[in-house]
N, C-alpha and C positions, 0 to 999 in steps of 0.2 A: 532601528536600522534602516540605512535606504538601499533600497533593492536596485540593483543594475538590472537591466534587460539584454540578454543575449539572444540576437538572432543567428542561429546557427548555422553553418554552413550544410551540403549533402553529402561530406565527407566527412566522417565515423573520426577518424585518427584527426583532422583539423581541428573537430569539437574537441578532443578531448586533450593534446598535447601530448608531449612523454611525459611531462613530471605536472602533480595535480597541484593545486596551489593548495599550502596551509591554511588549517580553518582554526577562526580565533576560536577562543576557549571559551563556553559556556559562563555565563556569569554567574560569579561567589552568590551573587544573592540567591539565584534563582531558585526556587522553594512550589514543589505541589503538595502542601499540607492541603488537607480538607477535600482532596481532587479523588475522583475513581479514576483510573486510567486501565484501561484493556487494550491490549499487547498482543497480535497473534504473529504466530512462531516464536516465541519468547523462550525457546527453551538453546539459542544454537545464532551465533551471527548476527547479523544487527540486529533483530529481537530480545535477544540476549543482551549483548550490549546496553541497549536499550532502556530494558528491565531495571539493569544497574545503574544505572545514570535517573531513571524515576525514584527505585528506590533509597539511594542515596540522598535525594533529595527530596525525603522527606513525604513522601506521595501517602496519604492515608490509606486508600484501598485500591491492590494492584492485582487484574486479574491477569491471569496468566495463558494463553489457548495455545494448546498445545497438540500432536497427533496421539499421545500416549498419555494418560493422567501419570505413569510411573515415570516418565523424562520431565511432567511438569512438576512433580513432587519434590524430585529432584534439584529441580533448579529453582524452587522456593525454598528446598535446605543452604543450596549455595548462597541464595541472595540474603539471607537472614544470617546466618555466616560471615558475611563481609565485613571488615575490621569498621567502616566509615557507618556502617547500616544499624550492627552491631551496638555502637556506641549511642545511637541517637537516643534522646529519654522514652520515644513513644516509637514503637516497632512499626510498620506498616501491618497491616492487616493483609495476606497475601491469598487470592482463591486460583484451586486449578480447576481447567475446565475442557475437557477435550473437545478438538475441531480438527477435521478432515476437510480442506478446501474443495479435493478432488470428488468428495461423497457429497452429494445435494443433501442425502438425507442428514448429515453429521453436522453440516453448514446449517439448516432451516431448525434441526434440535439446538442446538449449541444457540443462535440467534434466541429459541422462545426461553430458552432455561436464563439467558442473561436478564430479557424485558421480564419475566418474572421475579428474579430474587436481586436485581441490583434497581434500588428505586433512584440513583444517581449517578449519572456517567458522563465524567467530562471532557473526556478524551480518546478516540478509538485510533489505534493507528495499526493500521493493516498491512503490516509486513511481510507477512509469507509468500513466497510462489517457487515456482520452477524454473529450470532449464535444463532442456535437453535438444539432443537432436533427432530424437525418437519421434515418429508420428505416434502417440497413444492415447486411450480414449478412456474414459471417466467406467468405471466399472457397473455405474446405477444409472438406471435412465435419464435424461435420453443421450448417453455416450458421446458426450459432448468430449472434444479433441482437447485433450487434457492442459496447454497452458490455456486454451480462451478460458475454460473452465476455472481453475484454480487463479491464475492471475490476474481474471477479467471479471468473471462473471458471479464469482462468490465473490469476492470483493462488494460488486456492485449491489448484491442483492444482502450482505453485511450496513452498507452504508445508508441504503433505506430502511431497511428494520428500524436500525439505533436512529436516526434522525429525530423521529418527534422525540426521546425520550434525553436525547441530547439536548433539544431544544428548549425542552420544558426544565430541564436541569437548566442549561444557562438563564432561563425566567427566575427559577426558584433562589439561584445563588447570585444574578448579578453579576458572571463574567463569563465573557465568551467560551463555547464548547469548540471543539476540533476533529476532523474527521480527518487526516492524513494516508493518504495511500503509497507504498512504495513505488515509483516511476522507474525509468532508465533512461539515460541520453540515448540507448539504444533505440526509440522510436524512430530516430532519423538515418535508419537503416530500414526504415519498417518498407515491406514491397508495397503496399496500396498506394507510397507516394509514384511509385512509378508504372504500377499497375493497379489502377483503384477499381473495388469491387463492382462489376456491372452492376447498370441500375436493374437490370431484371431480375438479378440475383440476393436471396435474400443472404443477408451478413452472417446471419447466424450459420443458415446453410452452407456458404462459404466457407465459415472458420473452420466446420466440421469436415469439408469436403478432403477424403485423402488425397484427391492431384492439383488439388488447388493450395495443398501445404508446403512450403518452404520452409526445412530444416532449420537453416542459415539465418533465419530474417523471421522466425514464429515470436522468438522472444521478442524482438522490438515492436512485431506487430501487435502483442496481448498488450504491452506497456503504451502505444499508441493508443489502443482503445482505451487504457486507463484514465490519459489526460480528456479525451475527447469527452466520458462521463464525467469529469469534472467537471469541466468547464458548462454541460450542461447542469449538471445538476447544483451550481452554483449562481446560474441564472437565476433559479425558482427557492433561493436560499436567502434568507436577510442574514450577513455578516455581522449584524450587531448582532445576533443569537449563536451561530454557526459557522464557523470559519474550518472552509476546507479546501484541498489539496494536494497536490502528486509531488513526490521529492526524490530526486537522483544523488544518491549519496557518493557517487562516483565509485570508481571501483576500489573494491573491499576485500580481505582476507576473508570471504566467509567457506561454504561447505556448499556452496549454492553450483558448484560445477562436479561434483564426485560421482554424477551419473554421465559422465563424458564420455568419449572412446578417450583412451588413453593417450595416443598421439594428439589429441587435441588438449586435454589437461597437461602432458606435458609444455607444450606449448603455452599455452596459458599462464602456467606455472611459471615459466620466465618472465612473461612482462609482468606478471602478478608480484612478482619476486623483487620486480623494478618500481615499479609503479602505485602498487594499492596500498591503500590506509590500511589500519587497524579497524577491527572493529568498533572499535571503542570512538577512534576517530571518529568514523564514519557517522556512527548515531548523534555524534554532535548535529548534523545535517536534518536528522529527526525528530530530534528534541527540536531545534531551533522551526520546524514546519508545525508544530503545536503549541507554540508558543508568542508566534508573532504576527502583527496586526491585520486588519482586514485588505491591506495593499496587496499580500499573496492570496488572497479570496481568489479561488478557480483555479490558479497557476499550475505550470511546471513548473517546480523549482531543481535549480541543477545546484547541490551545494548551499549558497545563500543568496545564487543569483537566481530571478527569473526567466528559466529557458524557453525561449518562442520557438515552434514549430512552424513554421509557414505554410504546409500542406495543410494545415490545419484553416488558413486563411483563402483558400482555393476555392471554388466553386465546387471541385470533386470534395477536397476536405471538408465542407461544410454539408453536402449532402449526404454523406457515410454516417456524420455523426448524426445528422437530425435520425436517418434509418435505424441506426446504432442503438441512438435514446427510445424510438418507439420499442424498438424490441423486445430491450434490455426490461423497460415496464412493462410490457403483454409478459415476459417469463416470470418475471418479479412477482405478479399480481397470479401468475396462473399456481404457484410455489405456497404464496402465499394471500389470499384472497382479503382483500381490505387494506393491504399494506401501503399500496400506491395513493389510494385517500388518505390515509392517516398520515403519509408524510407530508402531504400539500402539494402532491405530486401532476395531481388529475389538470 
């Protein structure tokens, strides 16, 4: 497939249009026999989705991370269930495994219990986060402000654990691994394009900061940081091993707004009514970010285009993220000690 490059404009509704354009259809052949693939929030929305579209086709061993082992049990009785899943000759092999984005501690267990009992992993695609408009803060030390936390920062520290074991997997079988992170075009709302973090100030410090938070503009900001770790951590990646990624699945029927105020899920609930995919749709957009070549290595992808950020190409943009990456590795590495070498990160 050839990728378009969109440079987006700094108006929200320009990027996105009223009506979203149709995304072709996954291809018949497409097959993950032989593949692990791990899925987090797999139990609700595009993870869910998601699930269904691996297991369908065929995925040998699908793990499932979920807030609750009894919503993932759950939704490995549904996906084995499925008339398409159902009939296939060889069933997936399906594990649950709980993960709390917002708990460090839930995030750094859940990471050792996989490098332990899964000695092959070729796919991680890290779907879960939040939105709200609540400032709130991670219940475990150190109270990190709950989307950098869950959106950003487990994420981050998800994607370097699995790396070497990703890597060694695409050695061992011969074709490329995948690390996919869910994005937003909402980045290009994010406030540091128009007020970017003092250099005195450290990021982290900032994100946590309560008057330095912005209700309206927190979610574009965690999904800004999201791409900006990509794109580093894709620098110090060889694509012939690892190919990863951010993807805007555009907007979705999901459960990702039920902590709203009301008058704003109302609201929503209108143009959502107009405008969003299916779930199902949408994970077309996810599958196709784990599945194609090394031209999306590091990108935004919005859909099946590559979204350019130009903050990103700034001089302020480019020093957030160098500070961004140091950080992100001193947390990484204080979490978990040795991780940062074992990925090739040093």
């Amino acid at each position: 497939m050839e990728y378009k490059r969109w440079p987006p404009s700094t108006t929200f509704q320009r990027n996105m249009g009223l009506f979203q354009p149709t995304l072709p259809p996954l291809p018949k052949s497409l097959s993950f026999e032989g593949k692990t693939v791990l899925v987090t929030g797999a139990n609700s929305g595009l993870g869910l989705a998601a699930s269904y579209h691996f297991a369908q086709r065929k995925v040998t061993t699908l793990i499932l991370a979920v807030r609750t082992v009894k919503s993932g049990e759950a939704t490995k009785a549904a996906l084995l269930a499925d008339p398409i899943v159902s009939a296939l000759p060889t069933k997936p092999t399906i594990l649950v495994y709980e993960l709390d984005l917002g708990r460090p501690s839930s995030v750094k267990s859940f990471a050792s219990k996989i490098l332990a009992h899964t000695p092959d992993l070729n796919i991680v695609l890290l779907n879960a986060g939040i939105g709200s408009l609540k400032f709130e803060t991670s219940p475990e030390e150190p109270h990190n402000e709950l989307h950098f936390q869950v959106n950003y920062l487990s994420n981050a520290f998800l994607s370097i654990r699995f790396l070497p074991l990703l890597r060694s997997t695409a050695q061992r079988c011969g074709s490329r691994s995948y690390i996919s992170i869910v994005g937003s075009r909402m980045q290009t709302m994010s406030s540091f394009i128009k007020s970017p973090i003092p250099d005195t100030t450290s990021v982290f410090a900032f994100l946590n900061s309560p008057k330095d938070y912005n209700k309206f503009t927190r979610y574009g900001d965690s999904k800004l940081l999201v791409s900006t770790f990509i794109r580093e951590l894709a620098q110090r990646t060889d694509a012939s091993l690892v190919i990863m990624n951010a993807v805007c699945p555009g907007m979705v029927h999901t459960s990702i707004n039920t902590k709203q105020p009301l008058l704003v899920r109302a609201i929503t609930g209108v143009v959502f009514a107009i405008r969003a995919r299916t779930a199902a749709v949408g994970a077309q957009s996810l599958i196709n970010a784990v599945t194609a070549g090394p031209e999306i290595h590091g990108e935004q992808l919005g859909d099946y285009t590559v979204w350019e950020n130009k903050f990103l190409e700034t001089e302020e943009g480019k020093k957030m993220e160098r500070r961004l990456w140091a950080e992100t590795l001193a947390a990484v590495e204080k979490d978990a000690p040795g991780s940062v070498q074992n990925a090739g990160l040093e």
